[in-house]
GUNU-973052 format. One record per residue (C-alpha): residue in one letter; x, y, z; residue number from 1. Coordinates in Angstrom, 1 decimal, m for minus. Each point is the difference from the previous one (the first is absolute). Example, Ala and Ser with C-alpha at 12.3 -4.5 7.8 and 13.67 -1.06 7.14 Angstrom:
2
rest,u,v,w,nr
a,12.3,m4.5,7.8,1
s,1.4,3.4,m0.7,2
***
This chain:
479
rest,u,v,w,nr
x,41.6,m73.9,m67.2,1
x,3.5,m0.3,1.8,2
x,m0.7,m1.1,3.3,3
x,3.7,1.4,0.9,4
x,m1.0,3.3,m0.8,5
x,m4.1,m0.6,1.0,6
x,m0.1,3.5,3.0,7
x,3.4,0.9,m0.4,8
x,0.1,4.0,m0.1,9
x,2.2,0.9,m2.6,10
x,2.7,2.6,0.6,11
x,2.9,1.5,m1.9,12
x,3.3,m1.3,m0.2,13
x,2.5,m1.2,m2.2,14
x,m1.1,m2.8,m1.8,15
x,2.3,m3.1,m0.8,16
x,1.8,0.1,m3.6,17
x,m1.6,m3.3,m0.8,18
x,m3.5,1.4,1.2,19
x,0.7,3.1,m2.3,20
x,1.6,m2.9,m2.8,21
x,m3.6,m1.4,0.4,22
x,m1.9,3.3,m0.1,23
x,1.8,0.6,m3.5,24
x,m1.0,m3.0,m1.2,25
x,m3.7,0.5,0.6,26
x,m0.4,3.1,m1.3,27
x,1.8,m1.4,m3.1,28
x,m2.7,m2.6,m0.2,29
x,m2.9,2.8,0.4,30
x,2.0,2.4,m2.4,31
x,m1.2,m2.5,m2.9,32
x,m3.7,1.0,0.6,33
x,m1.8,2.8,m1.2,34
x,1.3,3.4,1.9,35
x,m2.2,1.7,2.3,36
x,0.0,2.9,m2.7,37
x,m2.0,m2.9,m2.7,38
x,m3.5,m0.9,1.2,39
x,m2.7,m2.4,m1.6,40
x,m3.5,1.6,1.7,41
x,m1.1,m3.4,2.1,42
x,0.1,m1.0,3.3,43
x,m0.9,m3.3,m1.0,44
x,4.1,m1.4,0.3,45
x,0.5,1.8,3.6,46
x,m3.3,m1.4,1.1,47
x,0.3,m3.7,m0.6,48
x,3.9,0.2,1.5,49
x,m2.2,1.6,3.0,50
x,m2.5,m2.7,0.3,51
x,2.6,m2.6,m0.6,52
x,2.1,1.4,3.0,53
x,m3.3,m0.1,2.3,54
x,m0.7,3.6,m0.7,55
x,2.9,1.3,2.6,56
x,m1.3,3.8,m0.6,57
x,m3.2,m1.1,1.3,58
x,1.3,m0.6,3.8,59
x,0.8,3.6,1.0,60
x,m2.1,3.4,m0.8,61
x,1.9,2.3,m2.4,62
x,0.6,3.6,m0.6,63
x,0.2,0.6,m4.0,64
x,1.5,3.0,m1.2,65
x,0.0,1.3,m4.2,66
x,0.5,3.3,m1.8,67
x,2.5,1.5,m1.8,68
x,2.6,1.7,2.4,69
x,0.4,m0.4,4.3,70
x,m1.1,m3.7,m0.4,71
x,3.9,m1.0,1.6,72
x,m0.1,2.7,2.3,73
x,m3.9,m0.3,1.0,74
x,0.7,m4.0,1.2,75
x,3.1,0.7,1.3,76
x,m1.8,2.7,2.6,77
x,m2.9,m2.6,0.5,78
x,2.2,m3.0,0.9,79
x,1.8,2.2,2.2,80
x,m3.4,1.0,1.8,81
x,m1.0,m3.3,0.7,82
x,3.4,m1.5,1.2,83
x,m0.1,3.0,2.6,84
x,m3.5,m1.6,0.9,85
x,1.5,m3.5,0.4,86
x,m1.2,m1.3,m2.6,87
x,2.0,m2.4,m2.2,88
x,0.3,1.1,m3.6,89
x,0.3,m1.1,m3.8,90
x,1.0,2.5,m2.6,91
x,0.6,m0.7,m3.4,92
x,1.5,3.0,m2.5,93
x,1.6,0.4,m3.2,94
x,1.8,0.7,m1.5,95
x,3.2,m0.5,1.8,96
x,2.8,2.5,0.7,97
x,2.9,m2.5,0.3,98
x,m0.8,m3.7,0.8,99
x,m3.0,m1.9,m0.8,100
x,m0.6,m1.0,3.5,101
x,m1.0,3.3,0.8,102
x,m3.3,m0.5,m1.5,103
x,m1.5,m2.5,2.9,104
x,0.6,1.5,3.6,105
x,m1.6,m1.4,2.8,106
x,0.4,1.6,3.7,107
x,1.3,3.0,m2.3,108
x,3.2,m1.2,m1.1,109
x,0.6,m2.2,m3.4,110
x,m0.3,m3.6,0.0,111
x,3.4,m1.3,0.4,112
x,1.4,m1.6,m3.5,113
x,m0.8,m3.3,1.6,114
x,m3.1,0.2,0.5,115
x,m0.6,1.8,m3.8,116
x,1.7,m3.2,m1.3,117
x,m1.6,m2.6,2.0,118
x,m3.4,1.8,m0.5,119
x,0.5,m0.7,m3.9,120
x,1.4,m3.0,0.3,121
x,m3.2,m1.2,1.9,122
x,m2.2,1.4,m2.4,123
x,1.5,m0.4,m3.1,124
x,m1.2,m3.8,m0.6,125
x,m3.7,2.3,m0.4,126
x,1.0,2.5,m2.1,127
x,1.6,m2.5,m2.6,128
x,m3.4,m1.8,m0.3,129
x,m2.4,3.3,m0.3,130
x,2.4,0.7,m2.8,131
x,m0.6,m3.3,m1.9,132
x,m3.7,1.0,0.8,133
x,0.0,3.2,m1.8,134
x,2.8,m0.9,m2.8,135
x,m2.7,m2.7,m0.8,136
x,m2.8,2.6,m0.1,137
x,2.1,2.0,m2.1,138
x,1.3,2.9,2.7,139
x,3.3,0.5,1.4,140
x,2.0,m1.4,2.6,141
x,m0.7,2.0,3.4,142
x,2.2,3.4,m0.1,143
x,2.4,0.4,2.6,144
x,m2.1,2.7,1.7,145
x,m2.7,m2.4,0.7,146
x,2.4,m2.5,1.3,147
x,1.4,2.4,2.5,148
x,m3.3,0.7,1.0,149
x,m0.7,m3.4,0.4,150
x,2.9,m0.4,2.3,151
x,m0.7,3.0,2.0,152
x,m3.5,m0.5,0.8,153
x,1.5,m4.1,1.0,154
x,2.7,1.4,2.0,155
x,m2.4,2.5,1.9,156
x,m2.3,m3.1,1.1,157
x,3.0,m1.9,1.1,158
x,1.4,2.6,2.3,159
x,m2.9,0.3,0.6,160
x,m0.7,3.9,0.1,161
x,m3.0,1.8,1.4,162
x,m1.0,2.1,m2.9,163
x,2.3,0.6,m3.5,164
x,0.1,3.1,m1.3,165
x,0.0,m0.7,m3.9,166
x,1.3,2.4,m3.0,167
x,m1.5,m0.2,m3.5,168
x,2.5,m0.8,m2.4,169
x,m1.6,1.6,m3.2,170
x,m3.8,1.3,m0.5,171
x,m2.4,m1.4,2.3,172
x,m2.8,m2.3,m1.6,173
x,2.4,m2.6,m1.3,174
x,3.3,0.4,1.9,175
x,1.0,m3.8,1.8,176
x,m0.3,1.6,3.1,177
x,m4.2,1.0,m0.4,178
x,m0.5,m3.6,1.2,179
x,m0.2,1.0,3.8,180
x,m3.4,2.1,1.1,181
x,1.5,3.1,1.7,182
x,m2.3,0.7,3.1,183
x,2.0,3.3,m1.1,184
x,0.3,1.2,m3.3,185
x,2.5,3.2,m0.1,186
x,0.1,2.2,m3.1,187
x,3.1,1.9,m0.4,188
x,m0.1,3.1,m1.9,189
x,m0.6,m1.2,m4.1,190
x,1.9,1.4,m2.7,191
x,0.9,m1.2,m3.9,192
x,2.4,m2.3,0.1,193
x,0.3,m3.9,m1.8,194
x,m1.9,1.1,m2.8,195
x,0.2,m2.9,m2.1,196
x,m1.9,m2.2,2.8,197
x,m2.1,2.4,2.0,198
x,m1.4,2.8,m2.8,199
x,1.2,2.9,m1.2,200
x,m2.9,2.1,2.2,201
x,m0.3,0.8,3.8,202
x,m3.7,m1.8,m0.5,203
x,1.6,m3.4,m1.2,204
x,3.1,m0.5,2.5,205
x,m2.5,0.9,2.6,206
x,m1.8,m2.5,m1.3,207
x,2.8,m2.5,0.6,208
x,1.3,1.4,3.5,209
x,m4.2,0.0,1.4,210
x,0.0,m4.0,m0.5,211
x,1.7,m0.5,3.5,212
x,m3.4,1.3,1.4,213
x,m2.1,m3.1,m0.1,214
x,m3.2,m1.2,2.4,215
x,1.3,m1.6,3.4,216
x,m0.8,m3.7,m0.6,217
x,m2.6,m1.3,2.4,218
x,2.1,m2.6,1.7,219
x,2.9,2.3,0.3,220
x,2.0,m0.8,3.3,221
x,m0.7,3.8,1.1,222
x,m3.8,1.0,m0.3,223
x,0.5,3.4,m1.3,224
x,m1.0,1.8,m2.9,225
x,3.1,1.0,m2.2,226
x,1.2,3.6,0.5,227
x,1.7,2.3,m2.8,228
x,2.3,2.6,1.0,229
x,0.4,2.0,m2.9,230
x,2.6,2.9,m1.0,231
x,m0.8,3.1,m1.5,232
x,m0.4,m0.3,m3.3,233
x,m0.9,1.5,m3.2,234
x,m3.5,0.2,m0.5,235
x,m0.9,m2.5,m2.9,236
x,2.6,m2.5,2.0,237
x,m2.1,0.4,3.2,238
x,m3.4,m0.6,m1.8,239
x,1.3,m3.3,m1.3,240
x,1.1,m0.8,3.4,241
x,m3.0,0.9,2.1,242
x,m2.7,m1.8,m2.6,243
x,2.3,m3.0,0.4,244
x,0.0,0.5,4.0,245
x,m4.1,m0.3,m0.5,246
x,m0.1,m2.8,m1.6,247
x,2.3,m1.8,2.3,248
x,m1.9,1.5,2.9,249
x,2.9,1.3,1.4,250
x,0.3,2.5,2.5,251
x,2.0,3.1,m0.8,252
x,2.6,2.0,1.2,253
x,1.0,3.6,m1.6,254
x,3.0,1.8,0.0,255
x,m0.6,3.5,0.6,256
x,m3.4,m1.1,1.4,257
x,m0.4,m2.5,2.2,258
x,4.3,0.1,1.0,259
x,2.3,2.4,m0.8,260
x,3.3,1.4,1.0,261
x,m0.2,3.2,2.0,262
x,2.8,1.2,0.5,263
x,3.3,m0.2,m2.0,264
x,3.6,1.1,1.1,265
x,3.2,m0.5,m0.8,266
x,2.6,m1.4,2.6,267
x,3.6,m0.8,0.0,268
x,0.1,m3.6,m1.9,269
x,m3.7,0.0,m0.8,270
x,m3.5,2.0,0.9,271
x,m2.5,0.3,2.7,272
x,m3.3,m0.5,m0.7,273
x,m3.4,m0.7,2.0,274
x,m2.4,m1.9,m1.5,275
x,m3.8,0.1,0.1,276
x,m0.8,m3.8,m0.4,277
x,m3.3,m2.1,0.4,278
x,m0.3,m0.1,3.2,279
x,1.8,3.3,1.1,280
x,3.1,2.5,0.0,281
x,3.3,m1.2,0.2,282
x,2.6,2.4,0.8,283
x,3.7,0.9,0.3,284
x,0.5,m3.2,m2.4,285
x,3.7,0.4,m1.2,286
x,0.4,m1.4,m3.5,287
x,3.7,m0.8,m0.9,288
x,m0.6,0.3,m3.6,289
x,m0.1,2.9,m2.0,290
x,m2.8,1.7,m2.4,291
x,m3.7,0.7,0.4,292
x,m1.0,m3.2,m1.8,293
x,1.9,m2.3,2.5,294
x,m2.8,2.4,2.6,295
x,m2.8,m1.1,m1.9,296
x,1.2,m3.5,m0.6,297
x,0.3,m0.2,4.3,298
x,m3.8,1.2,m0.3,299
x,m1.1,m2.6,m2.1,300
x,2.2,m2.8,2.2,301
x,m1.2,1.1,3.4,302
x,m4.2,0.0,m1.5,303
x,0.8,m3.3,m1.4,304
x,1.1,m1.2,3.6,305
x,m2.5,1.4,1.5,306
x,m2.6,m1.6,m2.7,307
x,1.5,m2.9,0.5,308
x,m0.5,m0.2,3.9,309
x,m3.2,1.4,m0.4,310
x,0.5,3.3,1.5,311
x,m2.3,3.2,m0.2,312
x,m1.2,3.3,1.6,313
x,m0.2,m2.4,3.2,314
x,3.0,m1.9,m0.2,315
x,3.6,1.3,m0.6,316
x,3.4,m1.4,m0.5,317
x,2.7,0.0,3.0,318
x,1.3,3.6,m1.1,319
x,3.2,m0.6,1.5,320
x,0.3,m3.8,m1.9,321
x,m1.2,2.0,m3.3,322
x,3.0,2.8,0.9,323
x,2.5,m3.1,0.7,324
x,m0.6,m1.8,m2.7,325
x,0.1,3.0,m2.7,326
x,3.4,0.9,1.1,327
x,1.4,m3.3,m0.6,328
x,m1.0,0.0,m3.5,329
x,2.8,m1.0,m2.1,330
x,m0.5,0.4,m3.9,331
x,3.3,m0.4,m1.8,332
x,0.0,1.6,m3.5,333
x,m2.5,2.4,0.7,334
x,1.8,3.4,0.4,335
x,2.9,m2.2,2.3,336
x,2.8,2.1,0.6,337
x,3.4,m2.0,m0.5,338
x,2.6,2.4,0.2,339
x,1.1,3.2,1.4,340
x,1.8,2.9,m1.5,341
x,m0.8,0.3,m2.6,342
x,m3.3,m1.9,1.1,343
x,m1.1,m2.6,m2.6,344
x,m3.8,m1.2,0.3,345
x,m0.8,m2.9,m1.8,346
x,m4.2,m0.2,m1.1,347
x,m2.2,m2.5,m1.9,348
x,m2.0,2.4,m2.1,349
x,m0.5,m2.2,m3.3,350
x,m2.9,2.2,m2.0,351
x,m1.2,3.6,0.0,352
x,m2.3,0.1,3.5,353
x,3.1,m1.5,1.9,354
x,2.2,2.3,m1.4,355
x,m2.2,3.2,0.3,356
x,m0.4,m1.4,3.9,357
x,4.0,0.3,0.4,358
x,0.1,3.1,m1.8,359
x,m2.4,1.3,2.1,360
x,2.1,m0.9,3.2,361
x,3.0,1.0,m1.3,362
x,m1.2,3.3,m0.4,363
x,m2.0,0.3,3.6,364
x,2.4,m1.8,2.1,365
x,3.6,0.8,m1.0,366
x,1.9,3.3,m1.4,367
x,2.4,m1.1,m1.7,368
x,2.7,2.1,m1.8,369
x,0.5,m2.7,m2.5,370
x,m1.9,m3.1,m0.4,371
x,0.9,m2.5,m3.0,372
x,m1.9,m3.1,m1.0,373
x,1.1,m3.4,m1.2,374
x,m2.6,m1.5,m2.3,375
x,m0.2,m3.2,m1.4,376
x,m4.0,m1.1,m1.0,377
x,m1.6,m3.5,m1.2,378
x,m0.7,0.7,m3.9,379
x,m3.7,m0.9,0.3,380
x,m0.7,2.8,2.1,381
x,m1.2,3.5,m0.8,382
x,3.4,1.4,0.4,383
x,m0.2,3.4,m1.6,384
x,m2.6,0.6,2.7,385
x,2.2,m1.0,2.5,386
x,2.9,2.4,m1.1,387
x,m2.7,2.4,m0.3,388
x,m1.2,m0.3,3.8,389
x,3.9,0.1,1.0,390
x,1.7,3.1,m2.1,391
x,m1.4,2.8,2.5,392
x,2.0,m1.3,2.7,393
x,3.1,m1.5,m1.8,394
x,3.1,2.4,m0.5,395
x,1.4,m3.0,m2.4,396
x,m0.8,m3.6,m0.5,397
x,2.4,m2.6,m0.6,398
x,m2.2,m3.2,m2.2,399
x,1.2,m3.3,0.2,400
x,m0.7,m3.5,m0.4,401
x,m1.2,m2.5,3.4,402
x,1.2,m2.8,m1.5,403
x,m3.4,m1.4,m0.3,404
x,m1.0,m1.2,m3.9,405
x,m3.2,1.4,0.2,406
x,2.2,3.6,0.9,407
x,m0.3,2.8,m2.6,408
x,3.3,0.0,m2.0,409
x,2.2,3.1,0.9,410
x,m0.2,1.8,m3.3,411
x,m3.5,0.2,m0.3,412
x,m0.4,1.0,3.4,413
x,2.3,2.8,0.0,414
x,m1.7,0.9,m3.6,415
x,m3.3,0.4,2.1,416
x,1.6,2.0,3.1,417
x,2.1,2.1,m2.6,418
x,m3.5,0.9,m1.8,419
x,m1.0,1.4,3.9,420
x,3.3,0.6,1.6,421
x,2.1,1.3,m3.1,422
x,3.2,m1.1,m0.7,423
x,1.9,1.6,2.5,424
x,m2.1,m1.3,2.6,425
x,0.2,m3.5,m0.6,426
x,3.0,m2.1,0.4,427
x,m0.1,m4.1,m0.7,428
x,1.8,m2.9,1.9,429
x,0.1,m3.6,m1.4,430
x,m0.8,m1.4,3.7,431
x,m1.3,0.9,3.3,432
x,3.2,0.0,2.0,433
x,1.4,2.2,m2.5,434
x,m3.0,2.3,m0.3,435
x,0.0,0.3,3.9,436
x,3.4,0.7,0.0,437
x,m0.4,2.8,m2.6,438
x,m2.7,1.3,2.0,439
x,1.4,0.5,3.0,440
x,3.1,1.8,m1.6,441
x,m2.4,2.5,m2.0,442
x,m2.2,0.3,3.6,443
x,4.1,0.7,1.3,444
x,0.5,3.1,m2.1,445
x,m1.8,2.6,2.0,446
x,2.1,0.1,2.6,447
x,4.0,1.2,0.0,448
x,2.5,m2.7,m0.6,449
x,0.5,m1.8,3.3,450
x,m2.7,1.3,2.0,451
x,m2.7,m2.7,1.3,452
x,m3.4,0.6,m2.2,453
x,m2.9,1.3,1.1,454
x,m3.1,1.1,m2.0,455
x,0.0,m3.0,m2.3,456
x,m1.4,m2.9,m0.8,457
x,m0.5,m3.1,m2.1,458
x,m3.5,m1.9,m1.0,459
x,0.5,m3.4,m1.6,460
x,m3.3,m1.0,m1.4,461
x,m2.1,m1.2,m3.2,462
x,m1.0,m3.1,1.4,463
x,m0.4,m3.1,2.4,464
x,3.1,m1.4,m1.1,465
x,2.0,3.1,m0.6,466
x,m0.5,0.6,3.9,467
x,0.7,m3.5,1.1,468
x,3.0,m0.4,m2.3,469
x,1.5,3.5,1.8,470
x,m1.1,m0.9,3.3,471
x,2.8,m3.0,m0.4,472
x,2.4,2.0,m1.4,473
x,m0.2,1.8,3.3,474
x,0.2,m3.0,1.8,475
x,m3.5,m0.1,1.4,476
x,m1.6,m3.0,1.5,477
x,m3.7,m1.1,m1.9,478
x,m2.5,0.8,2.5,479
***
């Protein structure tokens, strides 16, 4: 890789216009491949460019984390455990709020878009010839999920980090990134979503999500059996995922069992909790995130830590390191509030479990006099479920388009929230800075004309991209 960049921790800043000029380009270039949202089942493309490259995912032990919600959230909390324990970190997520780079961090931050550029640019000669190998075997060029995954796992041995904390892009089994042997396997909680890939039961995606848990190989560079933390799940989903566990011989770890959270309150700009975890309780943990699922995904970060260090009934975390590193959690797009009066929270939900999960914090967390929604869902989702999970605690919901092609176009979405909302209910927008605005001037109306408001609030949601795209509009910086 880059020797200029070779141990260089990268940190925000502003990045040069012909860095960013670059950056453009590239992404460009990987916009021609398949999208992350169009799989071909094989690991067979992402392997050879792994082998090619000296298997670079190979040099440092890895944390893998699948499922169907808290995946983001889950190795967000983890990374931010083990940088606490000085331990130098690779984290690869997706998708990406606002800028691509976002989606390979090392030290916790995202790699600058320098080093995302150079890190293809090195690479690329590779990729170009595993795609003549598979054209001429009939399959596709490498998608551009598998090529950022490439680049990630490159980038992590050139810093080089002490332990990446990888995401699963889609599934499990055949996702590009199933090519590194967690010695930790984390299953967040599984729910139906990506029909079209994973099945259209609980039993099938589970299926898909279990293939992370695989046999530690015998020459690993840490001799230890793999572990599987595992969420609470429905029951069929967790038979699939504890036969799996067997036959990898994997240790496991229950939520609600083995780890749980014990107890839950709320604070002023997030929750306390205390936390039973492998190797102990955790108390007076303050959480700076809102809803009981971001409790339960701390649970399942703090047992994969401790799994991963090896502790038990005789060894525990630093509690005051675990208490540190929990409040310095930053998870942008996840219930992030970005304005005040009226307040306007911007949240990824993108199917029904997400959006039941924000409902449900809506409702225990916050009493507000008026809360309105701003909507705008990816058209291969299940969105009648998702306007489902969100009516209880919408007053009126403003659809609109992201500005992403794959977005649900605006009169077909407000046809679906009508059919929940009714008519007078729903109000459309033809673009997020104008739905926003229309939101926050509905939100306006409970209180008397030139008084400041109070009791209301905005939630800007639907998707990935709906979040990231408003999170710019409010001038945040990608984190």
């Amino acid at each position: 890789m880059s020797a200029d960049n070779a141990g260089v921790p990268e940190r925000p800043g502003t990045p040069s216009p012909v860095d960013l000029a670059e950056l453009a380009l590239v992404e460009a270039e990987l916009d021609k491949r398949w999208p992350e949202t169009k799989i071909e089942p094989s690991l067979t493309r992402i392997s050879a460019l792994m082998d090619i490259l000296g298997s670079p995912q190979l040099n440092y032990p890895s944390i893998h984390v699948a499922g169907t919600n808290g995946k983001t959230s889950v190795t967000r909390m983890i990374d931010a455990l083990l940088t606490r324990m000085q331990h130098r970190t690779g984290r690869t997520t997706s998708p990406h709020l606002q800028i691509a780079t976002e989606r390979i961090s090392v030290d916790g931050a995202p790699i600058s878009p320098r080093t995302y550029v150079d890190t293809f640019r090195d690479i690329e000669p590779y990729v170009r010839m595993v795609d003549e190998q598979s054209e001429a075997a009939g399959g596709p060029k490498m998608s551009k999920f598998e090529v950022t995954t490439a680049m990630a796992f490159a980038a992590f041995a050139d810093a080089p980090v002490d332990v990446a904390i990888v995401e699963v892009g889609l599934g499990g089994r055949w996702d590009a990134t199933n090519v590194v042997t967690g010695q930790v396997a984390v299953i967040t909680p599984i729910g139906i979503d990506h029909t079209g890939y994973l099945g259209e039961t609980l039993t099938e995606i589970a299926g898909e999500k279990a293939g992370i848990i695989k046999k530690a190989p015998e020459d690993g560079l840490v001799p230890r059996d793999t572990v599987a933390i595992i969420a609470q799940q429905e029951p069929e989903a967790m038979d699939v995922l504890l036969r799996q566990a067997v036959e990898a011989d994997a240790a496991v770890a229950r939520q609600g069992s083995e780890f749980s959270v014990v107890r839950r309150a709320v604070a002023i700009g997030g929750q306390q909790i205390d936390l039973q975890g492998l190797g102990g309780l955790y108390t007076d943990i303050f959480l700076p995130l809102h809803g009981e699922h971001q409790a339960f995904n701390a649970s399942l970060a703090l047992a994969a830590v401790e799994a991963f260090f090896g502790a038990g009934p005789d060894k525990q975390l630093d509690v005051d390191t675990v208490r540190d590193a929990f409040a310095s959690v930053v998870n942008p797009g996840r219930l992030e509030r970005v304005r005040n009066a009226p307040t306007v929270f911007l949240d990824a939900a993108h199917n029904p479990h997400g959006a039941k999960a924000l409902a449900a914090a809506l409702s225990d967390e916050f009493d507000f006099r008026k809360l309105v929604g701003v909507v705008s869902v990816m058209a291969d989702k299940d969105v009648a479920g998702l306007i489902e999970a969100l009516e209880p605690v919408f007053d009126e919901i403003v659809v609109t388009h992201n500005g992403s092609p794959r977005a649900m176009d605006v009169d077909d979405l407000a046809n679906v929230a009508v059919a929940r909302f009714g008519d007078e209910r729903v109000v459309t927008a033809a673009n997020l800075a104008d739905a926003i605005e229309t939101a926050i001037a509905i939100a306006e109306e409970v209180g008397e004309p030139g008084e400041a408001v109070s009791g209301a609030g905005v939630v800007v949601t639907g998707s990935v991209v709906t979040a990231g795209a408003a999170r710019t509009l409010f001038g945040k910086d990608p984190a």
